[in-house]
C-alpha positions in Angstrom: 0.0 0.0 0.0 0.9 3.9 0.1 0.1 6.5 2.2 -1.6 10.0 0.6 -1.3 8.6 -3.0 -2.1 6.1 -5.4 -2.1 4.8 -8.7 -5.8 6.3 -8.4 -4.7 9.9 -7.4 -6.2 12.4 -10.5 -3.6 15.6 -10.2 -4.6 18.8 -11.5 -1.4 21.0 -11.2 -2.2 24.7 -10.4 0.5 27.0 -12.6 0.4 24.1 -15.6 1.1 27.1 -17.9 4.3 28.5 -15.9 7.5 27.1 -16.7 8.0 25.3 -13.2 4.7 23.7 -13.2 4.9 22.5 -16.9 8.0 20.9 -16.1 7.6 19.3 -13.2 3.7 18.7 -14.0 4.7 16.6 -17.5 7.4 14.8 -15.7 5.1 13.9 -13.4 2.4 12.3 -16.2 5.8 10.8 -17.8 6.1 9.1 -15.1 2.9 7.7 -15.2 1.0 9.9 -12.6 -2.7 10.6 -13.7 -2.2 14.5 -14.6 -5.9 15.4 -15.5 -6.2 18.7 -15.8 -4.5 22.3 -15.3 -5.7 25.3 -13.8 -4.7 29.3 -15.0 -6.7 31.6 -14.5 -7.9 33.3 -17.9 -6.6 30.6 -19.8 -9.0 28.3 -19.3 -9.8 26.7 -23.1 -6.3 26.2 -23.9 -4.1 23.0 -23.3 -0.4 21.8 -22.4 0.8 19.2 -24.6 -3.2 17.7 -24.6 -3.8 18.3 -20.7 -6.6 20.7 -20.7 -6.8 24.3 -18.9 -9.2 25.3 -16.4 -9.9 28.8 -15.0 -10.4 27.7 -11.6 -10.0 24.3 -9.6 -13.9 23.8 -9.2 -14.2 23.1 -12.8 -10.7 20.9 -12.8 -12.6 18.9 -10.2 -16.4 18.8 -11.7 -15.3 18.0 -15.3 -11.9 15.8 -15.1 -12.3 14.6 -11.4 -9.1 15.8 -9.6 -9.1 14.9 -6.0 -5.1 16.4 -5.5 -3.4 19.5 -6.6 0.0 20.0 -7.3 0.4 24.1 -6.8 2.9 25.4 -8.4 2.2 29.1 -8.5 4.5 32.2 -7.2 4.7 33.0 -3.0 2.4 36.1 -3.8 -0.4 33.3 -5.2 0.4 30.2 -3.7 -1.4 30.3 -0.4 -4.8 31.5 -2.5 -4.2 28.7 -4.9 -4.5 26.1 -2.1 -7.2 27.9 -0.5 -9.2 27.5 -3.9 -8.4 24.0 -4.5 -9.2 23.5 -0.5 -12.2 25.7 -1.8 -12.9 23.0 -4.4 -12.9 20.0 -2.2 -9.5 19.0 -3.3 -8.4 16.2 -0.3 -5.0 17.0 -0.8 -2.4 19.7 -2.1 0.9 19.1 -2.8 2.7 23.2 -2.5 6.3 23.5 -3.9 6.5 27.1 -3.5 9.9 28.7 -2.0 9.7 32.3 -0.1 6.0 32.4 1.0 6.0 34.4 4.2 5.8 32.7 7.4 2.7 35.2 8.4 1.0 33.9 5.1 1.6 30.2 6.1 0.2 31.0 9.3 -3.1 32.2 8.3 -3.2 29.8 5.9 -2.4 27.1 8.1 -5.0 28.5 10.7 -7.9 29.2 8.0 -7.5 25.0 6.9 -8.1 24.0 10.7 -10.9 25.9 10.7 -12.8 25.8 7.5 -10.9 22.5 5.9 -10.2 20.0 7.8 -10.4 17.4 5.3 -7.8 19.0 2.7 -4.3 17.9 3.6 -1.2 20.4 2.7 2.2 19.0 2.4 4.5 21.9 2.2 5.3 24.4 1.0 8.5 24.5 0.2 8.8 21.0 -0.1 9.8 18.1 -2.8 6.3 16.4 -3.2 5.0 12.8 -2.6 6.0 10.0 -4.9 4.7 6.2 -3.9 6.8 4.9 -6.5 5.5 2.8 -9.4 2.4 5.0 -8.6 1.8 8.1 -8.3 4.5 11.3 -7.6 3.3 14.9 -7.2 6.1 17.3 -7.0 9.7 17.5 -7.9 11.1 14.7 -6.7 12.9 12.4 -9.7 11.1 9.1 -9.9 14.2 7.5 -11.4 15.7 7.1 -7.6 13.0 5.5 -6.4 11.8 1.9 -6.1 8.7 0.3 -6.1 7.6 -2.2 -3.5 8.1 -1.0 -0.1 8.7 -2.0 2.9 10.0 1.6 4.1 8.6 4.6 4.4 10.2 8.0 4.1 9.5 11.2 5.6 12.1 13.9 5.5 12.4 17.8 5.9 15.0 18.4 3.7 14.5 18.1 0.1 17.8 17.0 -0.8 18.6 14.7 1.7 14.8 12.8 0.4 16.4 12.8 -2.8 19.7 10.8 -1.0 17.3 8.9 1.4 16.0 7.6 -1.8 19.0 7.2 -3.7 20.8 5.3 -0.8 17.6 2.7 -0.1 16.8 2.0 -4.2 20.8 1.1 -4.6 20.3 -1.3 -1.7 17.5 -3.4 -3.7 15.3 -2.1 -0.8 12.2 -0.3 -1.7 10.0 2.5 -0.8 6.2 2.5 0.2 5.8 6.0 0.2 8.2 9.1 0.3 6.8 12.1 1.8 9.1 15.8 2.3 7.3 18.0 4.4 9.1 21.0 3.7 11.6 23.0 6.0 9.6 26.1 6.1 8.2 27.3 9.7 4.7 26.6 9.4 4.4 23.3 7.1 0.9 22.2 6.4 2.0 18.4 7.1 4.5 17.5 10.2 6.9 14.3 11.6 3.7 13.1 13.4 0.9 13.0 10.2 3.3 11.5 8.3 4.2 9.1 10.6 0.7 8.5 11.8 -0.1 7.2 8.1 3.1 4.7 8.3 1.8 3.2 11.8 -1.6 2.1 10.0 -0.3 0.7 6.8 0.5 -3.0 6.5 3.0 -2.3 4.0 5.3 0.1 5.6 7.5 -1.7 7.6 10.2 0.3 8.8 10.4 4.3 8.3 13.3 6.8 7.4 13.1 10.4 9.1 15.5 13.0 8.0 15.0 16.3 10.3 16.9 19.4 10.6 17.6 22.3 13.2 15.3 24.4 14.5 11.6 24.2 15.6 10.3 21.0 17.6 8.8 19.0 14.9 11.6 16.3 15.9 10.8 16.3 19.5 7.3 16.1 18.8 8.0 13.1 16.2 10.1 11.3 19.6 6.9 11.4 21.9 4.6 9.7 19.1 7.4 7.1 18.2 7.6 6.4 21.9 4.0 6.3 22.7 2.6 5.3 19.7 4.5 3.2 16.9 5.7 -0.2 16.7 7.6 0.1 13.6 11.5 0.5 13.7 12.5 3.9 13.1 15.9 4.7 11.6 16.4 8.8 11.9 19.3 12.1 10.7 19.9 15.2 11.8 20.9 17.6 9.9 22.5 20.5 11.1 25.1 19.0 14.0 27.9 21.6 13.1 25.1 24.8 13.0 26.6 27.8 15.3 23.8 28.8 18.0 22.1 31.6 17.5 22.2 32.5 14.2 19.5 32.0 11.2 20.3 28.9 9.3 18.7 27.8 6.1 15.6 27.7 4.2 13.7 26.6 7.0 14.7 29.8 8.6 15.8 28.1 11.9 16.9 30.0 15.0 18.8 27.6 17.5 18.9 29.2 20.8 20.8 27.6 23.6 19.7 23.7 23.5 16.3 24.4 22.3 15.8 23.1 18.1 19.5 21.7 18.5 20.3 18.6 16.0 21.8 17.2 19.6 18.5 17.8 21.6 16.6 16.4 18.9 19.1 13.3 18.4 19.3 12.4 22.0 14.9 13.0 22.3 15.0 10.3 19.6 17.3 7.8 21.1 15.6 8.5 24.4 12.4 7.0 22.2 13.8 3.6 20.6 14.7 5.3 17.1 18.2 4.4 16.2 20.4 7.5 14.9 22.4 8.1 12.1 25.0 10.2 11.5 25.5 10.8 8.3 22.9 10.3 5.5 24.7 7.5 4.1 24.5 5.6 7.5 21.0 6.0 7.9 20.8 4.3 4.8 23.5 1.5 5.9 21.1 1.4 9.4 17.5 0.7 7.2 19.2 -1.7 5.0 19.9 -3.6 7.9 16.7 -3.0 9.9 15.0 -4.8 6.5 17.2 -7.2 6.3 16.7 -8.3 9.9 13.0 -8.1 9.7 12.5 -10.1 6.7 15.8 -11.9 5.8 14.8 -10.7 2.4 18.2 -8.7 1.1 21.4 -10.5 1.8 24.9 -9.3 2.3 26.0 -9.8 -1.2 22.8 -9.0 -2.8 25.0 -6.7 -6.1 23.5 -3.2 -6.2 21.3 -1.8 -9.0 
């Protein structure tokens, strides 16, 4: 199984007509993603290479049947563009928008709580969600991924999902789901939902989490794993060498004394059963050998892909 998406999922990708979202929109259908429809407004009529236009997500959704958007529209548009596909009864929206400001995330954030509850946001700022072999919304490169599972992936970082994925696939060991959450301060999705949809699927059988710096997503993430999950949990922290004090990064982290430390958020994981990595290419070395101990499946001199 997958989590969030499936071979199923019917994509309409909000900024088709841009040169971002026409990219990563027909890579997407290349890769065999059900990419329906397209929404710009006042170019509704019109199509990308056969994938009509819509004026508005409503009519993406009554005529072609979306039920996920992939928004890929400017920070001054982006958090109206998932309020309209919210609007539209779109379940969930996939935002890969950079520089949106953290008081728009907020309100956005607050105004799906209230009025939305169904609509799931991953992002912004964030790679996407690909269950390989079925679906991938975003910009993440299918090519790294394999199909089959058993582990699930959930990352902040964008570019350590990409080596997450890279590391596993060259392994033989395959991915259920890959979600990245985004860095930015107020993502739509967090540790928790993402891991919450791991716990209940049969399929996932050990999970990957990548964090970084700042915030306390991570700690967060510990108390569920500790309370809650009975899957193995092999994590990274990025960020161990980060000076206090001092803005770091796209997700626009402050670390402040011990508080949103990679070491406070390491040890709170070890403190909850996770094993910790220190590098990305151990955490991958760690999984590989979680999976192999749980299902005696991969063996030592399995040659790579």
């Amino acid at each position: 199984m997958s989590i969030f998406v499936d071979e199923h999922t019917r994509v309409v990708v909000q900024g088709l007509t841009g040169s971002q979202g026409r990219f990563h929109g027909l890579r997407n259908r290349a890769y065999g993603t059900k990419v329906v429809a397209g929404v710009t407004p006042g170019k509704g009529g019109q199509d990308v290479e056969g994938i009509p236009i819509y004026n508005d997500v409503a009519d993406a959704v009554a005529r072609e049947g979306a039920d996920a958007s992939f928004v890929a529209v400017p920070p001054g548009g982006a958090a109206d563009a998932v309020l309209a596909a919210a609007e539209a009864g779109i379940r969930l929206v996939v935002c890969i928008t950079e520089h949106i400001p953290a008081k728009d995330e907020a309100l956005l954030w607050a105004r799906l709580r209230r009025d939305f509850p169904r609509t799931r946001l991953v992002g912004p700022n964030c790679p996407g969600v690909i269950s390989p072999g079925k679906c991938n919304i975003g910009i993440t490169s299918g090519d790294i991924a394999l199909p089959g599972g058993p582990v699930g992936i959930v990352s902040r970082s964008g570019t350590l999902t990409y080596q997450a994925l890279h590391e596993l696939s060259q392994q033989g060991v395959g991915q259920t789901t890959c979600v990245g959450i985004g860095g930015d301060p107020v993502p739509g999705t967090t540790f928790v939902d993402v891991l919450r949809g791991f716990q209940a699927d049969p399929e996932t059988r050990a999970i990957m989490m990548i964090g970084e710096i700042g915030g306390d997503g991570e700690e967060r993430a510990a108390e569920y794993i500790r309370n809650e999950m009975t899957k193995p949990v092999v994590a990274y922290i990025a960020g161990v060498t980060a000076p206090e004090g001092r803005k770091m990064g796209h997700a626009g982290a402050i670390v402040s004394g011990s508080k949103g430390t990679a070491k406070a958020k390491m040890e709170a994981l070890a403190a909850a059963g996770v094993t910790v990595a220190r590098n990305p290419t151990e955490a991958g070395e760690l999984m590989v050998s979680v999976v192999r101990a749980l299902s005696g499946k991969w063996s030592a001199d399995q040659p790579r892909l």
